[in-house]
Wavefront OBJ file of the C-alpha trace (Angstrom):
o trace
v 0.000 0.000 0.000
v 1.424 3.339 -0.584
v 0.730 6.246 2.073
v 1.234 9.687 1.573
v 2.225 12.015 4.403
v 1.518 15.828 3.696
v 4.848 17.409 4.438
v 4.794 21.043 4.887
v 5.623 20.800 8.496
v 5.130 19.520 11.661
v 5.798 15.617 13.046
v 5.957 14.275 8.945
v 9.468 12.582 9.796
v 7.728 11.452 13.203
v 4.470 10.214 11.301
v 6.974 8.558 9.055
v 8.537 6.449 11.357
v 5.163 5.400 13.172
v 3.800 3.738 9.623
v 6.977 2.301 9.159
v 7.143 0.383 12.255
v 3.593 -0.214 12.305
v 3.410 -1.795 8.731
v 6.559 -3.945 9.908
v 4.249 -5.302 12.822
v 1.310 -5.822 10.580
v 3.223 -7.449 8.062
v 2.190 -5.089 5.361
v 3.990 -4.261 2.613
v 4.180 0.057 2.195
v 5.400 2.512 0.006
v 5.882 5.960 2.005
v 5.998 9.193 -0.032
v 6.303 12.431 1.351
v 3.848 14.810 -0.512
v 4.379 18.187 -1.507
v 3.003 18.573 -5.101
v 0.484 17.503 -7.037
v 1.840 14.372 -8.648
v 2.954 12.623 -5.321
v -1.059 11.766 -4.684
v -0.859 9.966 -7.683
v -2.006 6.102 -6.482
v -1.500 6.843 -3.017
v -3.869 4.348 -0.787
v -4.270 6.825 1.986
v -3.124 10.394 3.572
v -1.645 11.530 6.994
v -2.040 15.368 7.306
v 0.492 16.138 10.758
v 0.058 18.924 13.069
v 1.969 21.854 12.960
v -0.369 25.459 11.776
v -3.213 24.627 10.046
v -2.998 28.237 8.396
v 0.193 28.042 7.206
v -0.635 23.980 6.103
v -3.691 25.069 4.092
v -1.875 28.342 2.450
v 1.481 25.821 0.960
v -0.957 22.853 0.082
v -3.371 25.747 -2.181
v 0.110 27.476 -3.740
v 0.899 24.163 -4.806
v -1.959 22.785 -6.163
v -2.274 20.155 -3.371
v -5.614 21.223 -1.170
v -8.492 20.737 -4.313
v -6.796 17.326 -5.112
v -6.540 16.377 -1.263
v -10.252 16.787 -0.917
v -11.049 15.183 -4.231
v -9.647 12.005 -3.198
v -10.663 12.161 0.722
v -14.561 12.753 -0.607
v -13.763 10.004 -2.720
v -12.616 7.971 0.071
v -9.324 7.717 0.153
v -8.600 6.739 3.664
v -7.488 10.400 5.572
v -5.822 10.479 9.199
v -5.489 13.759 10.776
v -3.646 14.521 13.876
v -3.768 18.283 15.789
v -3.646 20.615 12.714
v -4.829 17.876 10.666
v -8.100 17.538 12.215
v -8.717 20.950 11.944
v -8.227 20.592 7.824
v -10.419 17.565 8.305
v -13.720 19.777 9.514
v -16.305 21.078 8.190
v -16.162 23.931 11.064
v -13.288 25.603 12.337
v -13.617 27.735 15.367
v -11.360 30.553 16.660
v -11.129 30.237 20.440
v -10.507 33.984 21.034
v -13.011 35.501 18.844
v -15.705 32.673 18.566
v -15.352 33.286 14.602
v -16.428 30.273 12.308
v -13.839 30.135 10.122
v -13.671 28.833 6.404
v -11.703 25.435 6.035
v -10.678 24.265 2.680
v -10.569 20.337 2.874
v -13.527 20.077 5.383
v -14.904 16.300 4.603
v -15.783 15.503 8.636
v -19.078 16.504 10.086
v -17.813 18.249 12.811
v -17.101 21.001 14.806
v -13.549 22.188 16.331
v -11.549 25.331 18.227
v -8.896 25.860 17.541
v -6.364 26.200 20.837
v -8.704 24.639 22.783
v -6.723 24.459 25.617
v -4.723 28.099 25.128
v -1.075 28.620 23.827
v 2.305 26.650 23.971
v 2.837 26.729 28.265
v -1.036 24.867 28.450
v 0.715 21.913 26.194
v -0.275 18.205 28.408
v 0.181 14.712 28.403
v -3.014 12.604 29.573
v -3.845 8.581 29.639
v -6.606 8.368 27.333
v -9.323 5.544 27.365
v -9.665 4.607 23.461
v -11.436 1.137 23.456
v -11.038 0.182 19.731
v -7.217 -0.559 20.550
v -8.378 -2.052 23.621
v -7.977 -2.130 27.446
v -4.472 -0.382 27.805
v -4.874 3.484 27.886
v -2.980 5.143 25.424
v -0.950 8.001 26.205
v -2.086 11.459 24.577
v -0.231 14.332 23.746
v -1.743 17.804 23.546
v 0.157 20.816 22.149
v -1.607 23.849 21.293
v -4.375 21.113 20.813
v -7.334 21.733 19.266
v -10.911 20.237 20.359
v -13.857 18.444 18.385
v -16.936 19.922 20.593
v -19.546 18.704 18.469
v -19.936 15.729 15.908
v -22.217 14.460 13.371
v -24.658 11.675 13.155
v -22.401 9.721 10.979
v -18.850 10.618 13.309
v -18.272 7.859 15.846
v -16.767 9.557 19.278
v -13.557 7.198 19.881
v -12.388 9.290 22.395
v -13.153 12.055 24.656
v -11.787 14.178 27.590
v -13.565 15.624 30.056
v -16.377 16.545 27.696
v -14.841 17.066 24.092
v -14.096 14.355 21.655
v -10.420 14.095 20.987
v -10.307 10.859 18.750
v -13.569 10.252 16.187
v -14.014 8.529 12.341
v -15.755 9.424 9.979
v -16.008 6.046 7.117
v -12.151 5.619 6.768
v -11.446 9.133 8.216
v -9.635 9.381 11.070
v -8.650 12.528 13.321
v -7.544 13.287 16.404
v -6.610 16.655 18.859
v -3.400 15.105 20.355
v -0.137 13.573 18.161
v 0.308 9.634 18.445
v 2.814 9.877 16.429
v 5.198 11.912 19.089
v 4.855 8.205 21.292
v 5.857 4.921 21.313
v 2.469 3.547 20.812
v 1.943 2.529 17.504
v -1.693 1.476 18.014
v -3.141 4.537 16.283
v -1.248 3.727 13.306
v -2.260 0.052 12.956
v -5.832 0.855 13.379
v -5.795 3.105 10.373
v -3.698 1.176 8.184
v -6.093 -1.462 8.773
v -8.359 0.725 7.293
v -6.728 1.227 4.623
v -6.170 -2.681 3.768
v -9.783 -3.310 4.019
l 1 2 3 4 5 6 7 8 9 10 11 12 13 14 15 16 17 18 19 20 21 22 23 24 25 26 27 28 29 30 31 32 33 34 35 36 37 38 39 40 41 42 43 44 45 46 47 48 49 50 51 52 53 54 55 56 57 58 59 60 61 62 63 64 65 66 67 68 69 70 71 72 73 74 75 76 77 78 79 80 81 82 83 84 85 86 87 88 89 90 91 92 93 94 95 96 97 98 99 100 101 102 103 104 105 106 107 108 109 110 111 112 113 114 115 116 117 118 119 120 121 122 123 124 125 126 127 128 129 130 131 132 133 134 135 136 137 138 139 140 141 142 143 144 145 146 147 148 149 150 151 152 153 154 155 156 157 158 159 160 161 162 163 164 165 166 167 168 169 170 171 172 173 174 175 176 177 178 179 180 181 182 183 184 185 186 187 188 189 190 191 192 193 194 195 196 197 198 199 200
């Protein structure tokens, strides 16, 4: 299978590594390719979109062509997994914490609703034990930086995840997102679950 990683910025190298090792456990057989133009979605199976500023994300992937053709295939349902910034390119509604602005999102394929810095700026970054029963009884460790928030989902989203009383993991058909970075831990349980996806 052959997985494309938006690469702008933010944890691509990290995201990398995760779907290496986690194909290696599954026994799957991946291609990785690091997108940045048009022609590296060409036959890709699915898409990670890392965190990092969802602005600045959405402005490079337009310049270059990438954001209509990223959507094209995601509506078409090519498997999408978005982590932090990524799930904010992943909804339908973007919210600005400060100014309670709904904001207009360019990929926005996920019936849902998120704010942006949630929790407030760089110094309210956390690490949490979440409960996410789809990779089963062990909690998995979540990290939140600058982390956004999913306060309201669709009929069709499935909740995987919540804290306190947001959703921080959810899926949407084979679209995954989530508010905190699995791919900055040693737990490569996120990974497998969406490249299982992406096999079936």
């Amino acid at each position: 299978m052959k997985i494309g990683i938006l690469a702008y910025q933010g944890g691509v190298f990290e995201h990398r590594y995760m779907v290496e090792r986690a194909c290696e456990e599954l026994g799957y057989d991946c291609d990785i390719v690091l997108v940045t133009k048009v022609h590296h979605l060409k036959d890709v199976d699915a898409i990670i979109l890392p965190g990092g500023e969802s602005t600045t994300i959405s402005k490079l992937a337009k310049r270059f062509g990438v954001l209509d053709e990223l959507r094209k295939l995601a509506m078409n349902g090519i498997p999408t997994f978005g982590t932090c910034a990524g799930a904010i390119l992943l909804a339908k509604h973007v919210i600005d914490r400060v100014t309670g602005k709904v904001l207009r999102n360019p990929v926005g394929i996920m019936d849902m609703d998120i704010v942006r810095n949630y929790y407030g700026r760089q110094r309210e970054s956390f690490e949490v034990d979440l409960a996410i029963p789809i990779l089963g009884n062990k909690p998995f460790r979540g990290v939140f930086i600058r982390a956004p928030a999913i306060t309201r989902i669709g009929p069709h989203v499935t909740s995987l995840a919540m804290l306190n009383d947001v959703h921080v993991a959810v899926q949407q058909g084979p679209h995954l997102a989530t508010t905190f970075h699995p791919e900055l831990t040693n737990d490569t349980r996120f990974h497998k679950y969406f490249l299982k996806i992406v096999k079936h």
